[in-house]
LUMFILO-206228 format. One record per residue (C-alpha): residue in one letter; x, y negated, z. Coordinates in steps of 0.02 Angstrom, whole numbers. Example, Ala and Ser with C-alpha at 12.3 -4.5 7.8 and 13.67 -1.06 7.14 Angstrom:
+--------+--------+--------+--------+
: residu :      X :      Y :      Z :
+--------+--------+--------+--------+
:      A :    615 :    225 :    390 :
:      S :    684 :     53 :    357 :
+--------+--------+--------+--------+
% end
This chain:
+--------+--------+--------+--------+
: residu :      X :      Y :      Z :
+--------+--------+--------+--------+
:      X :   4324 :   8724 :  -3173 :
:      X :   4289 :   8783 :  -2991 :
:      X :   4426 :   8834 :  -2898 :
:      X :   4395 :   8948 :  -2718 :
:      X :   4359 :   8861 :  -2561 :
:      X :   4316 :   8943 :  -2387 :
:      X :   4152 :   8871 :  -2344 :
:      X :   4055 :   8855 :  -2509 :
:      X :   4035 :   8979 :  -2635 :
:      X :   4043 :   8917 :  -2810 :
:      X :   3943 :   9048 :  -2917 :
:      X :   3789 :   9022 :  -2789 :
:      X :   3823 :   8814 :  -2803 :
:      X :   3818 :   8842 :  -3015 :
:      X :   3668 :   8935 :  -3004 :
:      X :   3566 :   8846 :  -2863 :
:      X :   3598 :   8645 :  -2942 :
:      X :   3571 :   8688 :  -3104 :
:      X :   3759 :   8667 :  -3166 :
:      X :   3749 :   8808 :  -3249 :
:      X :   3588 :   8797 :  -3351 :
:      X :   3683 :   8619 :  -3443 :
:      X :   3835 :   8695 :  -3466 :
:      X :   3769 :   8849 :  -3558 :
:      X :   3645 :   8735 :  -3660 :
:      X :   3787 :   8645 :  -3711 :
:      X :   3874 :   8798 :  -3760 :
:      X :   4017 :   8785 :  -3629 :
:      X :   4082 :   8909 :  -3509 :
:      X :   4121 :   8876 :  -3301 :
:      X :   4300 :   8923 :  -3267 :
:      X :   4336 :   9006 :  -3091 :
:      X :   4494 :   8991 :  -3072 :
:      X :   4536 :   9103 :  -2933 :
:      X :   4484 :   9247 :  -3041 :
:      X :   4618 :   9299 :  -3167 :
:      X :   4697 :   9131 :  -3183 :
:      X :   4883 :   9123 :  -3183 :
:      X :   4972 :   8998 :  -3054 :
:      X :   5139 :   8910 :  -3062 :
:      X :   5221 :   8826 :  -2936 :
:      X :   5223 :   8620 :  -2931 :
:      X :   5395 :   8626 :  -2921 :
:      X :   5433 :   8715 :  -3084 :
:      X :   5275 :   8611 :  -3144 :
:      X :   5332 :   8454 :  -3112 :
:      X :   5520 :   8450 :  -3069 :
:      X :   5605 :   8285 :  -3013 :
:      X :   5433 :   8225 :  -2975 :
:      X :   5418 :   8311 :  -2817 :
:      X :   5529 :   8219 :  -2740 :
:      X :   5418 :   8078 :  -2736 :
:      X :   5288 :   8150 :  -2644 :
:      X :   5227 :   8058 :  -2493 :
:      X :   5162 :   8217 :  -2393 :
:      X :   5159 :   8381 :  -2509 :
:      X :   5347 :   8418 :  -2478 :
:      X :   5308 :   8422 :  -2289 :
:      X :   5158 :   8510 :  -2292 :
:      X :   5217 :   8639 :  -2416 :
:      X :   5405 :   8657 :  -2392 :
:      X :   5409 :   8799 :  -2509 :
:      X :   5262 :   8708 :  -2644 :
:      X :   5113 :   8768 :  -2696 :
:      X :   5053 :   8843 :  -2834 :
:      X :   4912 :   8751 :  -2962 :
:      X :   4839 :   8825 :  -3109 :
:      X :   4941 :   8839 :  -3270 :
:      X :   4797 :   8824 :  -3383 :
:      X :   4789 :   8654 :  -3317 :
:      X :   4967 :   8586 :  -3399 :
:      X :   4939 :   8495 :  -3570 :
:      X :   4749 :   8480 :  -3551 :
:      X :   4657 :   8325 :  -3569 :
:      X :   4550 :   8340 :  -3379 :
:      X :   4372 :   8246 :  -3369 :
:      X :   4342 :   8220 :  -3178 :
:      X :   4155 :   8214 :  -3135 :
:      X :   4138 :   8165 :  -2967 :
:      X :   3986 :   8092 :  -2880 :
:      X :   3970 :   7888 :  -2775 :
:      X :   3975 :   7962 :  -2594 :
:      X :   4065 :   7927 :  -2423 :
:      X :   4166 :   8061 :  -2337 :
:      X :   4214 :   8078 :  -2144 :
:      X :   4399 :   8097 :  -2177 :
:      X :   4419 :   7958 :  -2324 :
:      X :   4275 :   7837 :  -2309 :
:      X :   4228 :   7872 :  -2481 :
:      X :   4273 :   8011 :  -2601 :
:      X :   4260 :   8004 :  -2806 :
:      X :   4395 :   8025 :  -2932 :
:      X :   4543 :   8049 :  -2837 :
:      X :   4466 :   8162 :  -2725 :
:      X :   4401 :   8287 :  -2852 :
:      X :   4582 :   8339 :  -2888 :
:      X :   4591 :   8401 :  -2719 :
:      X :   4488 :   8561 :  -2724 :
:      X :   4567 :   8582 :  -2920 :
:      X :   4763 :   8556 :  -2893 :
:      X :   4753 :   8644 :  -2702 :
:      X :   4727 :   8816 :  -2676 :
:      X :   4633 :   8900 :  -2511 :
:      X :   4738 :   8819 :  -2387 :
:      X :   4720 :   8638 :  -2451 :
:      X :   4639 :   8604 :  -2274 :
:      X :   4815 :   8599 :  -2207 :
:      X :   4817 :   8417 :  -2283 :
:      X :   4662 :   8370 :  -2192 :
:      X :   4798 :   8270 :  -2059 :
:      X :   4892 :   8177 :  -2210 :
:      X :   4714 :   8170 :  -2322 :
:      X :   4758 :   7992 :  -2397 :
:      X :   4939 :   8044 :  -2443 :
:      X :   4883 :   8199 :  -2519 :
:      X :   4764 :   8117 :  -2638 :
:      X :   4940 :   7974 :  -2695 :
:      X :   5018 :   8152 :  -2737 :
:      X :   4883 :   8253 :  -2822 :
:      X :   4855 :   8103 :  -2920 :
:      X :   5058 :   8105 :  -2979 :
:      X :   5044 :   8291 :  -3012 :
:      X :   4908 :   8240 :  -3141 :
:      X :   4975 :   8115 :  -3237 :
:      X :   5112 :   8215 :  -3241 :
:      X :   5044 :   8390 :  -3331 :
:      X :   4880 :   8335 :  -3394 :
:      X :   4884 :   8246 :  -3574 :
:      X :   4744 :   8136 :  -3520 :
:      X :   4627 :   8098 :  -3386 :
:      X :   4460 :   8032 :  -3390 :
:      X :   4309 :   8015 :  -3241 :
:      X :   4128 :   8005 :  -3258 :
:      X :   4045 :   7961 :  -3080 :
:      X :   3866 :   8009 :  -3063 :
:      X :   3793 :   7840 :  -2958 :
:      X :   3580 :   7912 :  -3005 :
:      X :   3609 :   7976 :  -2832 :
:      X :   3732 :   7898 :  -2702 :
:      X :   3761 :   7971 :  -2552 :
:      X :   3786 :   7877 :  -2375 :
:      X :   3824 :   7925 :  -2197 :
:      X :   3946 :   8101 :  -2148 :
:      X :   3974 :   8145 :  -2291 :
:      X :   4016 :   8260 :  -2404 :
:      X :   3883 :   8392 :  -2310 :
:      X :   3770 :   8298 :  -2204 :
:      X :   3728 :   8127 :  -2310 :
:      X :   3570 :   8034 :  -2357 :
:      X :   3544 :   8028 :  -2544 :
:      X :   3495 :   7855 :  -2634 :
:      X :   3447 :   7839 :  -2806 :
:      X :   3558 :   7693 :  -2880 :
:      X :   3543 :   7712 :  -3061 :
:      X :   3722 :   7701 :  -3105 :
:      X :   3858 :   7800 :  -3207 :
:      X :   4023 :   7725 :  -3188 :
:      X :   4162 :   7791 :  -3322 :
:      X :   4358 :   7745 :  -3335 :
:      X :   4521 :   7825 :  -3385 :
:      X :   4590 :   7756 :  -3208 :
:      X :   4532 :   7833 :  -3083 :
:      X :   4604 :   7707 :  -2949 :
:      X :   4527 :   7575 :  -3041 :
:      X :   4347 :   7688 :  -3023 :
:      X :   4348 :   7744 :  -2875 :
:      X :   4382 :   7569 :  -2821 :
:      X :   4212 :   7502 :  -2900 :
:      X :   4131 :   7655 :  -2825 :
:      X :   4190 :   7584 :  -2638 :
:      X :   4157 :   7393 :  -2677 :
:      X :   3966 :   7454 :  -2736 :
:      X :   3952 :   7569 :  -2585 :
:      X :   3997 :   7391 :  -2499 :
:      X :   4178 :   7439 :  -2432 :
:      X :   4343 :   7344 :  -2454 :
:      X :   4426 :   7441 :  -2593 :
:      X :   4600 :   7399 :  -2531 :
:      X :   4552 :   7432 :  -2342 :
:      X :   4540 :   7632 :  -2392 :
:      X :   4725 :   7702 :  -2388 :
:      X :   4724 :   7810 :  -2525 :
:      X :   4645 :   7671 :  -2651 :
:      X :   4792 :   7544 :  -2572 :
:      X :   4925 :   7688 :  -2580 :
:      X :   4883 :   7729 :  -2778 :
:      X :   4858 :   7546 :  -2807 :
:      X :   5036 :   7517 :  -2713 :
:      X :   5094 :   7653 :  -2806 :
:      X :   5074 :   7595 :  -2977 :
:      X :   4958 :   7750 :  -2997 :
:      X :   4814 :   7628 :  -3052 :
:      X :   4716 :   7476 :  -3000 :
:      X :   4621 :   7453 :  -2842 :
:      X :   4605 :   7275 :  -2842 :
:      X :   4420 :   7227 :  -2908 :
:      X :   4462 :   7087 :  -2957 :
:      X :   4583 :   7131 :  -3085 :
:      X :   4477 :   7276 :  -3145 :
:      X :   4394 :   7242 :  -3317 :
:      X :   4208 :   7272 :  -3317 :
:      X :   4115 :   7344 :  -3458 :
:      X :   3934 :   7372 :  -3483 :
:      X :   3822 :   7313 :  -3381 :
:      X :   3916 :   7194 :  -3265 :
:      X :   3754 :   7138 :  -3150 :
:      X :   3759 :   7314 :  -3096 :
:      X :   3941 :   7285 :  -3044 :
:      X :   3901 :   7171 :  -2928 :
:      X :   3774 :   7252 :  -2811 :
:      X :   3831 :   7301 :  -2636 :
:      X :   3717 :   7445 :  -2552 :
:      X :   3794 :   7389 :  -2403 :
:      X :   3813 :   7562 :  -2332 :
:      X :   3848 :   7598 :  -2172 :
:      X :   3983 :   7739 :  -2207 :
:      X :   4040 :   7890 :  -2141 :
:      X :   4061 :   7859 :  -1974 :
:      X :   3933 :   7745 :  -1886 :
:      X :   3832 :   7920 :  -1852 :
:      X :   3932 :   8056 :  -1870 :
:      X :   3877 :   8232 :  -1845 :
:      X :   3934 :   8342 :  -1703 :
:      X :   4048 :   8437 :  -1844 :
:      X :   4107 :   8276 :  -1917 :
:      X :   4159 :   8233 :  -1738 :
:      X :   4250 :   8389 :  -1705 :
:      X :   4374 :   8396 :  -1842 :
:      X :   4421 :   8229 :  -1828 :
:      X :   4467 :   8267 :  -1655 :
:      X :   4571 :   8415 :  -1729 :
:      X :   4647 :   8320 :  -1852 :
:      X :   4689 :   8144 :  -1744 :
:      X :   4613 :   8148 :  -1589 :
:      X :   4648 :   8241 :  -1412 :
:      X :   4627 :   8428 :  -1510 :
:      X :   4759 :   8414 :  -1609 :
:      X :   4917 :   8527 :  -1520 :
:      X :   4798 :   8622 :  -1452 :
:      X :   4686 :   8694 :  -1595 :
:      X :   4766 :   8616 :  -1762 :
:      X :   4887 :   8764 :  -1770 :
:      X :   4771 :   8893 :  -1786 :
:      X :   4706 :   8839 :  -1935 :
:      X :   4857 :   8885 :  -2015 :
:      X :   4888 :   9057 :  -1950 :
:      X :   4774 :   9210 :  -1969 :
:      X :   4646 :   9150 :  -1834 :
:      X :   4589 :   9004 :  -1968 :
:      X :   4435 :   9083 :  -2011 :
:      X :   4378 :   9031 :  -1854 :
:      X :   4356 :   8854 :  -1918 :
:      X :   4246 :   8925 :  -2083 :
:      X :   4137 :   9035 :  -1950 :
:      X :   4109 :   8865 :  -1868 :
:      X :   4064 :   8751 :  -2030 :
:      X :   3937 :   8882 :  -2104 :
:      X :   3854 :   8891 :  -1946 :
:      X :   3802 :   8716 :  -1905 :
:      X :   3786 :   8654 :  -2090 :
:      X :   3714 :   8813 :  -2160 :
:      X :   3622 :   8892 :  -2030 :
:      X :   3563 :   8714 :  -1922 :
:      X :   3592 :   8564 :  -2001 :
:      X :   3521 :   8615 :  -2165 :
:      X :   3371 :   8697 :  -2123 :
:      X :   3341 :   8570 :  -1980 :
:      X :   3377 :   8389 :  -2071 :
:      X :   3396 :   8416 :  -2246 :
:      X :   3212 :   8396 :  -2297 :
:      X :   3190 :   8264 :  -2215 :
:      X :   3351 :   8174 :  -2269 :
:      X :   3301 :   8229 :  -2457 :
:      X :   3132 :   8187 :  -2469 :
:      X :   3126 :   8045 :  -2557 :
:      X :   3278 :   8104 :  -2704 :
:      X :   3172 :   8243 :  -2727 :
:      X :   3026 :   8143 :  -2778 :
:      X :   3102 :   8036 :  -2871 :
:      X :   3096 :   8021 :  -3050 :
:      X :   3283 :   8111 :  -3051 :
:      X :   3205 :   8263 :  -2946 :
:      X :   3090 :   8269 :  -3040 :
:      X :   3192 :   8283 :  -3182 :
:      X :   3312 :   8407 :  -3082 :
:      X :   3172 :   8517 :  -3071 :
:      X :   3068 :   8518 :  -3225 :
:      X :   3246 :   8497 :  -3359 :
:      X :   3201 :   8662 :  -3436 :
:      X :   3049 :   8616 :  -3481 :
:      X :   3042 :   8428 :  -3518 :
:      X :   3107 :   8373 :  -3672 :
:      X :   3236 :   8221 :  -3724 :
:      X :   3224 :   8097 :  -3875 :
:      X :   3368 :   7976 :  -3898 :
:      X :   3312 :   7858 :  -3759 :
:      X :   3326 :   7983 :  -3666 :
:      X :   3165 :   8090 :  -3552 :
:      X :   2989 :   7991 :  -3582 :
:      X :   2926 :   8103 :  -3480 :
:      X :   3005 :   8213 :  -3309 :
:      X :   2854 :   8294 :  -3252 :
:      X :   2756 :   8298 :  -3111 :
:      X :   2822 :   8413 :  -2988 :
:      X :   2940 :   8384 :  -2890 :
:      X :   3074 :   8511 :  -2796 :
:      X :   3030 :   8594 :  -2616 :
:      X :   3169 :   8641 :  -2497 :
:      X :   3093 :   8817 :  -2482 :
:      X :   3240 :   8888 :  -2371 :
:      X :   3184 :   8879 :  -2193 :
:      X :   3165 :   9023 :  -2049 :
:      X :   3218 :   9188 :  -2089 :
:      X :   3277 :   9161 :  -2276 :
:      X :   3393 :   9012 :  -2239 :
:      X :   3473 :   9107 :  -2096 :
:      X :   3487 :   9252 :  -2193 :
:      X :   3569 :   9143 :  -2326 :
:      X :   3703 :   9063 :  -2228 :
:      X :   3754 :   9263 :  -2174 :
:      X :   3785 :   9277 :  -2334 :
:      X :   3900 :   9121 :  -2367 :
:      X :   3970 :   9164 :  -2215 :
:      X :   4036 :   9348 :  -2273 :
:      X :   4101 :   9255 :  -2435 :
:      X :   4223 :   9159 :  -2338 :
:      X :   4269 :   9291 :  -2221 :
:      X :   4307 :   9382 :  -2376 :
:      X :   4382 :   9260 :  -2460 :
:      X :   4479 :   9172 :  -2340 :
:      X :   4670 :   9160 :  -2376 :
:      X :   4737 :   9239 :  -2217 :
:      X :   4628 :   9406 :  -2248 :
:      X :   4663 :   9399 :  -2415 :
:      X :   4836 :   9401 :  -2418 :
:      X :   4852 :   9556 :  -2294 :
:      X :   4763 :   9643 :  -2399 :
:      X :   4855 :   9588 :  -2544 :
:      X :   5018 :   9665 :  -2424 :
:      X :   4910 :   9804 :  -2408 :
:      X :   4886 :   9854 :  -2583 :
:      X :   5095 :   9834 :  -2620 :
+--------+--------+--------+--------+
% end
């Protein structure tokens, strides 16, 4: 499922890594759900629950609304091992947030750890089961998720508990598990278990016990990365913060597609991808319609390797276009014209 967000556009995302080449060769179907999907609010969702929430209830005194399809389903997560500038790291939990939350789950950004404690009691709530499968081949480190380094690590991590994962994701990334609030708050919780050492290991334990000793999200943050935590914590709080929830928000969109679409990417991005892309998993990434599996899986991934090929002219022209997606797309337009049309 892909739900809408304001500075991404999903359809180009399927197309452009290849998510939608596997999931039509396995004979499944991508699931937008901002397009013809039919909301409910949490509240009616999930009754007496609500009034658990650490932070929802506050940030949404009315609720929000999450898609219906998603009550009684059994929910695989499939997140990748990377850090993030507002959570130190971001797996399992985290993939609920752009799933549960419609458009304006940036107002959460302030109250990110709390949000995650909630999504994560909305889901074992309405889903019949839950399940994660974290992609560790590549693992990504520094300000993340947009600007990171990719690693190749060589690891697939899978649980039903996705405290417990995203846990072992953090203590192989080489962070304290329990020192990242939402892991404690779950683990506090009773949502799960964030404690290492009380998490069973399966498989291949020597793996377990590596530490990439990553030096996180923060140590060299971007210029963006710097800005909205100054919006969100620091001294730009009361005076921009508000914005972002009335209908001059998109300012904040304009402002992320420019420096990560239109400079950061076409000025850092090969560089900082140079060697996943010729690695055997680029490789892979970029010849997987032609190679072909046997049950140990690809003897052979070719031997070229993926260019960045977006640079000058095309890349700029590119990030126009993302850009008029989430002008178009972003909530506060949106619903005027929704008003509009009534």
């Amino acid at each position: 499922c892909h739900n809408r967000t304001v500075v991404v556009d999903a359809h180009l995302g399927e197309r452009e890594n290849k998510q939608i080449n596997v999931v039509q060769a396995h004979g499944l179907a991508n699931i937008h759900l901002y397009e013809g999907e039919e909301w409910i609010n949490v509240h009616d969702a999930v009754g007496d629950l609500s009034a658990k929430f650490l932070c929802l209830n506050q940030v949404f005194p009315k609720g929000f609304f999450i898609p219906k399809r998603f009550i009684g389903e059994n929910i695989i997560h499939l997140p990748t091992i990377k850090t993030h500038i507002f959570t130190t790291t971001t797996g399992a939990m985290k993939n609920a947030f752009g799933g549960l939350l419609n458009e304006r789950r940036h107002w959460t950004h302030p109250v990110i750890h709390e949000t995650l404690v909630d999504l994560l009691m909305i889901q074992r709530h309405i889903h019949r089961g839950l399940f994660a499968v974290m992609d560790g081949t590549f693992a990504g480190d520094g300000p993340g998720p947009r600007c990171m380094t990719p690693y190749v690590k060589n690891i697939l991590l899978a649980s039903s508990d996705q405290v417990a994962i995203d846990a072992i994701a953090a203590q192989l990334m080489g962070f304290d598990p329990l020192s990242i609030k939402y892991i404690r708050l779950a683990h506090e919780q009773g949502l799960g278990c964030g404690d290492p050492k009380e998490i069973e290991i399966a498989g291949d334990s020597e793996a377990a016990r590596e530490n990439w000793k990553f030096v996180g999200p923060f140590t060299k943050m971007t210029f963006a990365s710097r800005m909205q935590h100054r919006i969100y914590w620091g001294p730009l709080k009361k005076p921009l913060e508000w914005t972002l929830k009335t209908v001059l928000a998109p300012w904040s969109y304009i402002a992320s597609v420019v420096y990560h679409d239109s400079f950061w990417y076409p000025l850092f991005a090969k560089q900082k991808m140079n060697k996943a892309l010729n690695s055997e998993w680029g490789r892979l990434f970029h010849n997987w319609d032609q190679v072909r599996a046997n049950d140990q899986g690809f003897p052979d991934v070719g031997k070229n390797a993926p260019e960045l090929e977006r640079s000058g002219l095309r890349v700029l022209l590119r990030s126009f276009k993302v850009l008029m997606t989430c002008l178009k797309e972003a909530p506060e337009f949106a619903a005027r014209k929704r008003y509009r049309s009534t």
